[in-house]
C-alpha positions as CSV (number, residue, x, y, z in Angstrom):
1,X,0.0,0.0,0.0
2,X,2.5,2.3,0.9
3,X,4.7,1.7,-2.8
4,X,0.6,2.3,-4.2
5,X,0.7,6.0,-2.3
6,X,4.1,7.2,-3.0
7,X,3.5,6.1,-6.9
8,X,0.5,8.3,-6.7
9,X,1.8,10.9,-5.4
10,X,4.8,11.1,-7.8
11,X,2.9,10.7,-11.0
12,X,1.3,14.3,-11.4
13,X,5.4,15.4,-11.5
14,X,6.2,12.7,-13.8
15,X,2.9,13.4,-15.9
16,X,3.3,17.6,-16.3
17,X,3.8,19.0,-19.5
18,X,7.5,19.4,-20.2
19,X,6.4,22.7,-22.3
20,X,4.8,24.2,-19.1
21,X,7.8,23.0,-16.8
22,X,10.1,24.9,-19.6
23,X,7.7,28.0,-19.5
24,X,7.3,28.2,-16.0
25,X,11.3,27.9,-15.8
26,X,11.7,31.0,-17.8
27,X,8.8,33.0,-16.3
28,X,11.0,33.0,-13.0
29,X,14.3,33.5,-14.7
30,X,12.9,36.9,-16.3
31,X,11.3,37.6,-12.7
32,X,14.4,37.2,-11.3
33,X,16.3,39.2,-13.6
34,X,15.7,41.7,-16.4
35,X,12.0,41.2,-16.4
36,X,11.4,42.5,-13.1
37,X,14.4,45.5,-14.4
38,X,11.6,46.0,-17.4
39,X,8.7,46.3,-14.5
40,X,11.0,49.0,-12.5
41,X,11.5,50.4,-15.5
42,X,8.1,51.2,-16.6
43,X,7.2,52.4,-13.1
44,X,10.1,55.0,-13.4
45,X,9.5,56.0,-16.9
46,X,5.4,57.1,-15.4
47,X,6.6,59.1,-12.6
48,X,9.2,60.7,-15.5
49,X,6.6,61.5,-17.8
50,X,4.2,62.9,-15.2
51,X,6.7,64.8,-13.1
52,X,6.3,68.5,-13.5
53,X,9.0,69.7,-16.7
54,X,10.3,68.3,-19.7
55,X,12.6,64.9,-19.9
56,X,15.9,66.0,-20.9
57,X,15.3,68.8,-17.7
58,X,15.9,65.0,-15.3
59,X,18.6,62.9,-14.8
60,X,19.1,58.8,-14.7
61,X,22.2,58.1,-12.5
62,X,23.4,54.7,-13.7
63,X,26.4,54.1,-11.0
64,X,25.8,56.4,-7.8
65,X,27.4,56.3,-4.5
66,X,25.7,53.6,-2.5
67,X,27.6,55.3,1.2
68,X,28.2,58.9,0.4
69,X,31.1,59.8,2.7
70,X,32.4,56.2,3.7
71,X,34.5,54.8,0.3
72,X,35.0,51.2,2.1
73,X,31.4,51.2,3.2
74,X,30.6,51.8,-0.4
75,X,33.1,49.8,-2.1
76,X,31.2,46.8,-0.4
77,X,27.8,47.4,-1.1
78,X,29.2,48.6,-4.9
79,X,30.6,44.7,-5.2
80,X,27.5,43.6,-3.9
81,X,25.4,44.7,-6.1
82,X,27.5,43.8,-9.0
83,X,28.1,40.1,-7.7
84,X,23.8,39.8,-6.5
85,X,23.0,40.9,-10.0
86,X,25.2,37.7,-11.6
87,X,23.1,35.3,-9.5
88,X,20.4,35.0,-12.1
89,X,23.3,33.8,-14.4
90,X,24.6,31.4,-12.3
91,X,21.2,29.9,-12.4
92,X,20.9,29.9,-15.7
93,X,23.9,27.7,-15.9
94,X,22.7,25.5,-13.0
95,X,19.3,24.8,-15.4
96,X,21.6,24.3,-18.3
97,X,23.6,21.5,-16.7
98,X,20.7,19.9,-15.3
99,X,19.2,20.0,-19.0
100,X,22.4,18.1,-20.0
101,X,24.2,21.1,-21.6
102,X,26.0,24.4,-20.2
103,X,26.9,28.0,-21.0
104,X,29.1,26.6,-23.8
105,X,25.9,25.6,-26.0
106,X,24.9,29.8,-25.8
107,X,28.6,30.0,-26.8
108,X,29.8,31.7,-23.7
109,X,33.2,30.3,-23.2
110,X,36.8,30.5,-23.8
111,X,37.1,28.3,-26.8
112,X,36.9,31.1,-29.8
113,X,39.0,34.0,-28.0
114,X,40.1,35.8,-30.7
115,X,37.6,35.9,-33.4
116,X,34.8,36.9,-29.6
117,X,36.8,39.9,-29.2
118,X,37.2,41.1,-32.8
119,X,33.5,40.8,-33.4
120,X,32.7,42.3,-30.4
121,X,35.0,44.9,-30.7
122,X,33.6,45.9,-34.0
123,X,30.3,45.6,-33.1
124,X,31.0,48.3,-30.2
125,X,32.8,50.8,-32.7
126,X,29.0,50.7,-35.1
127,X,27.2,50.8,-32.2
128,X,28.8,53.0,-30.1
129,X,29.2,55.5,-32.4
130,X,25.8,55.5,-33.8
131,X,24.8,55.4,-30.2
132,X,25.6,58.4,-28.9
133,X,24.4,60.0,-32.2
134,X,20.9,58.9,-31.8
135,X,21.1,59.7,-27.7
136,X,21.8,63.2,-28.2
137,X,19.4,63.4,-30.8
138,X,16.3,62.0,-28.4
139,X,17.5,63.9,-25.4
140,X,17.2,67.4,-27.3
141,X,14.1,66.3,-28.7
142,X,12.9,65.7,-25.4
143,X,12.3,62.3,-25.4
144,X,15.2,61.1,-23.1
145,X,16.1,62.0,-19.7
146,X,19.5,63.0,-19.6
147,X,21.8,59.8,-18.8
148,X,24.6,59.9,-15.9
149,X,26.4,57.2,-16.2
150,X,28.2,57.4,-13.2
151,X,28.8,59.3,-9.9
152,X,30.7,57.6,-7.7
153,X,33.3,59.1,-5.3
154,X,36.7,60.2,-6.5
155,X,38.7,56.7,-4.7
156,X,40.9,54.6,-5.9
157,X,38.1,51.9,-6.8
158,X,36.4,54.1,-9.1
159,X,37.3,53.0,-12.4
160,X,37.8,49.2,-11.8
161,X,34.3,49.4,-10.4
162,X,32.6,50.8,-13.4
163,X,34.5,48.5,-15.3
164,X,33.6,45.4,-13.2
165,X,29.7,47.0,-13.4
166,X,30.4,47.1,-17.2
167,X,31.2,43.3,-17.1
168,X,28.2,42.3,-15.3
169,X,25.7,44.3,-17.2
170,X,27.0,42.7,-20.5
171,X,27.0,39.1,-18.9
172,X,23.7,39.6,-17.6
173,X,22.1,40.8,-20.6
174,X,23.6,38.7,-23.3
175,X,23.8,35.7,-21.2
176,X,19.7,35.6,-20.4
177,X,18.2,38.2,-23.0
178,X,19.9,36.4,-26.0
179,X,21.0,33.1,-25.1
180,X,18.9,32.0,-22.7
181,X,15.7,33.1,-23.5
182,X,16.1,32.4,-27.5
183,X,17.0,28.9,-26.8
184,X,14.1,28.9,-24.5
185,X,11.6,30.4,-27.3
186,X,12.5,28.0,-29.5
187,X,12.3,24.8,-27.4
188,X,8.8,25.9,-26.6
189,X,7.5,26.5,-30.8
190,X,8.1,30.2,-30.9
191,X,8.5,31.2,-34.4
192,X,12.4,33.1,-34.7
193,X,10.4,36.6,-35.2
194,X,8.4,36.3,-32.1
195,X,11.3,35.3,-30.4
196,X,13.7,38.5,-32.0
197,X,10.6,40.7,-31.3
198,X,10.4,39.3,-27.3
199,X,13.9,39.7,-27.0
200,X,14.3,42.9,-28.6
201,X,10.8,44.6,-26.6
202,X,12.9,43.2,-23.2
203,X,16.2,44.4,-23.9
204,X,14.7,47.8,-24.9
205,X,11.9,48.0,-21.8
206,X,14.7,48.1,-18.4
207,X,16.1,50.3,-20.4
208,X,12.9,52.3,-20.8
209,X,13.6,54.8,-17.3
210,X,16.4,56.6,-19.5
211,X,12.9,57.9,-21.9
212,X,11.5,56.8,-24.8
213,X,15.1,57.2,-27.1
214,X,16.5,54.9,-24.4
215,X,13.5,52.1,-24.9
216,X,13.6,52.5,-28.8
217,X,17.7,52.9,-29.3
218,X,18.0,49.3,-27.1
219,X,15.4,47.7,-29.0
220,X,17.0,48.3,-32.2
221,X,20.2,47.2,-30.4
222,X,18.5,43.9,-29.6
223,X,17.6,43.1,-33.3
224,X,21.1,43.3,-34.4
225,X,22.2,41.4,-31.4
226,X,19.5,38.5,-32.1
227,X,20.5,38.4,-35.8
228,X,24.3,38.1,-34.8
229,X,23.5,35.9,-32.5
230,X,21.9,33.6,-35.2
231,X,24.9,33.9,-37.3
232,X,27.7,33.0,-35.2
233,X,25.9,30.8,-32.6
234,X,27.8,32.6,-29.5
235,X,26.8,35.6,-27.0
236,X,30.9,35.7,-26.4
237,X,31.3,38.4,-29.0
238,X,28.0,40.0,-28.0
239,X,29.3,40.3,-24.2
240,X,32.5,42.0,-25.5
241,X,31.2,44.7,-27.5
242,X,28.6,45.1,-24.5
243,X,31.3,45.7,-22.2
244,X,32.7,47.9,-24.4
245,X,29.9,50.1,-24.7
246,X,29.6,50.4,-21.3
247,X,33.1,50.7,-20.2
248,X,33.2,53.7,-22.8
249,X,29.6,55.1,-21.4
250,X,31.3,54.6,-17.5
251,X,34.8,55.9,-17.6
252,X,34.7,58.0,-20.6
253,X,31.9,59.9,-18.6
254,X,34.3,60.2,-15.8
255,X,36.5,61.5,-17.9
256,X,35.3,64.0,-19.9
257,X,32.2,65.1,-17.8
258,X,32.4,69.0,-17.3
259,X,35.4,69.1,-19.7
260,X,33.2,69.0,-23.0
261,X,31.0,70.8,-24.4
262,X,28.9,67.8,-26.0
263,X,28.4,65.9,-23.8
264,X,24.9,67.0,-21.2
265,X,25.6,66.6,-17.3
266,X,23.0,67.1,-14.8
């Protein structure tokens, strides 16, 4: 009787719909990650839009003291964040494995070094250039908020911070945005245009509390990135030209804020 029960009481687990298990799986992936970022987002673009003055008159700080007035304080919560934030990754890989597979099958490795950073780093001079074209562009039109990407204390860990931030935001992104959840997509029937379209809308809606141009220049960024993606089978060049954009954004920020005219502070 007791073999009878437990063989009961297993069979719903063994009887449920692998598509749902699969669904479900990314559901909370994306909740954990850049779909709740898309939520916070949204919230952040409202109380934009119906806060008293135009757009480009506001600022989104990107990297902002976390301990104004005690550097070691904030140097821990700064790491903190940017190791938290990997988590979702590390998941990622953990449901890979257990699928029978890993991060190598998105093509996030070590095994094509050369040819991942001379993609990427072509990808990042187009894009970045392009970029900051189009930003400038939305923000005087009044459809972006004016971007900070950084203000963090003048300390010793300033730069290799931004640049360790840089790193995670590109593994994060590429890793679940484009790997993971295309792979998913297509396991569960998506077509590949609903997928580049999902993709694209997600990647372009946590970006969406920089303004509209910051929603609509991402999106278009995710297209490219999807269709890249497809050709070469790897987010390794994708995560390199990511961290190159936002190394650039970060430090060159730090650099030249206040020193050119070109470039809008808040």
């Amino acid at each position: 009787m007791q073999v009878e029960a437990e063989s009961v009481g297993e069979s719903p687990a063994r009887e449920r719909d692998p598509r749902r298990i699969l669904r479900d799986e990314t559901l909370l992936v994306l909740a954990l990650s850049l779909g709740a970022s898309g939520v916070s987002a949204l919230i952040s673009f409202v109380g934009s839009v119906t806060k008293p003055g135009g757009l480009k008159d506001q600022a989104a700080t990107l990297n902002a003291s976390a301990a104004p007035g005690r550097p070691w304080l904030d140097l821990a919560w700064q790491l903190f964040g940017i190791a938290s934030a990997l988590v979702p990754v590390a998941l990622v890989a953990h449901l890979l494995i257990r699928e029978g597979t890993s991060l190598r099958t998105l093509g996030f490795d070590r095994g094509r070094p050369r040819p991942d950073l001379g993609r990427g780093a072509c990808i990042a001079a187009v894009i970045g250039s392009v970029g900051i074209a189009f930003y400038l562009a939305a923000r005087g039109l009044g459809f972006n908020l004016t971007v900070v990407p950084e203000a963090l204390p003048d300390v010793w860990w300033k730069y290799p911070v931004l640049i360790l931030s840089a790193l995670q935001n590109a593994v994060l992104e590429e890793v679940i945005v484009v790997g993971y959840l295309l792979r998913r997509l297509g396991q569960l029937g998506w077509t590949p245009g609903a997928a580049l379209v999902t993709s694209s809308v997600l990647r372009g809606s946590y970006h969406l509390y920089q303004g509209v141009g910051g929603f609509l220049g991402n999106m278009a960024m995710g297209v490219v990135f999807v269709l890249l993606y497809r050709r070469w089978g790897r987010v390794g060049p994708l995560v390199v030209a990511h961290s190159l954009l936002d190394i650039g954004a970060f430090v060159g920020y730090a650099l030249l804020a206040g020193r050119v005219d070109w470039l809008p502070t808040a």
